[in-house]
N, C-alpha and C positions, 0 to 999 in steps of 0.2 A: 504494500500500500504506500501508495504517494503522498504528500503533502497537499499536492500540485496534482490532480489528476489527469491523466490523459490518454486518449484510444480505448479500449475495452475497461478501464476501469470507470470514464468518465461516462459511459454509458452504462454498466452496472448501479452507478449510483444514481442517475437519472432514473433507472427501471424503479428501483428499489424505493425511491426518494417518492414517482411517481403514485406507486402502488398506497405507498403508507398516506399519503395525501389526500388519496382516493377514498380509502379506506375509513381515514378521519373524521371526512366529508360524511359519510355514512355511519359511523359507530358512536364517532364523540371520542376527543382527545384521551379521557381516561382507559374506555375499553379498548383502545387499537393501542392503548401501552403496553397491555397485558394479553394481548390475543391477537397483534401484526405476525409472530414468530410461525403461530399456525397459517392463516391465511397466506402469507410470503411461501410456505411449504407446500400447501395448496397449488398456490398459484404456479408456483416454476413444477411441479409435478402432472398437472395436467398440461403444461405448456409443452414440454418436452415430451410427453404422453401423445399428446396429437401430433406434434409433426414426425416422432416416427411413425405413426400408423397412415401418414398421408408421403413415406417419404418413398421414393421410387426404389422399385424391385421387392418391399416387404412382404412375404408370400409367394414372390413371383419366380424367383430366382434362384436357382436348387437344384434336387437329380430327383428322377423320376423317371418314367419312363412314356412314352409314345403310344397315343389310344386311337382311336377311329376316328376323334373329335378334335385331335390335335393332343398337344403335348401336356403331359398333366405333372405338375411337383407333387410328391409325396414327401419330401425331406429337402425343406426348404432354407435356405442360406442364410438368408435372413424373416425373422420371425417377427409378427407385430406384437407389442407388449404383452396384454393381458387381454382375457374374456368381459365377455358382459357381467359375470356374476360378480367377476372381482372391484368393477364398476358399482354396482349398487352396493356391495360390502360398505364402498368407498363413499357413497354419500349417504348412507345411511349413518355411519359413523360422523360425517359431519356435521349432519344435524343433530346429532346427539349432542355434539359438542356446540353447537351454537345454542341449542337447546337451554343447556347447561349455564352457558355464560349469562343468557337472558335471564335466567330466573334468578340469579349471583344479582346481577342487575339490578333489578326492576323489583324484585321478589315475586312469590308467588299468587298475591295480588293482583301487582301491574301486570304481570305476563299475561294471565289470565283475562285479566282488562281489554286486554292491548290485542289477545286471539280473539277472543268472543264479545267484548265491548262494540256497541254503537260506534261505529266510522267519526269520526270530527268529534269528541265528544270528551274521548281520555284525557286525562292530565296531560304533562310534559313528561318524558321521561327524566328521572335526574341526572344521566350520564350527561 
């Protein structure tokens, strides 16, 4: 790490800087002090997530053998990350944990309020 940032650093800190910002914007200065470290983990896990499953050859490029229908992989070179199961594992866990932090929050009160309360109508949140 530089002082002076510059080339790939100066853009990690822009991502990074951007994310928390964002984040902010949405949570409230207090919650994204205590809950940026997941959502940053989040964020760069499905980032990298998706562009290998969109990056060329994944499934495609392998040994196999030759069908009527053309050429079929059975044992493929490069593989895309994970199933769908491991997807829902994946946010179903996160809701759990955003779950979590809401009710830390708001308690379980305002949570309650805030899912099944009259629309316009709840207090403020204190975060």
């Amino acid at each position: 790490m530089k002082q002076v940032p510059g080339g790939l650093q100066n853009f990690w800190e822009w991502l990074v800087g951007g994310l928390y910002e964002f984040l902010e914007g949405i949570l409230g200065a207090d919650l994204v002090k205590k809950t940026f470290w997941f959502f940053a983990t989040i964020f760069h896990f499905y980032s990298v997530h998706q562009l290998v499953r969109v990056a060329s050859g994944v499934g495609t490029i392998g040994w196999g053998a030759a069908t009527k229908d053309g050429f079929e992989v059975t044992r493929p070179l490069l593989r895309g990350e994970r199933g769908f199961e491991h997807d829902v594992c994946d946010v179903v866990s996160f809701h759990a944990a955003v779950v979590v932090w809401a009710v830390q929050c708001n308690g379980v009160g305002g949570f309650l309020l805030h899912i099944f309360g009259p629309k316009g109508t709840a207090p403020a949140s204190s975060s």
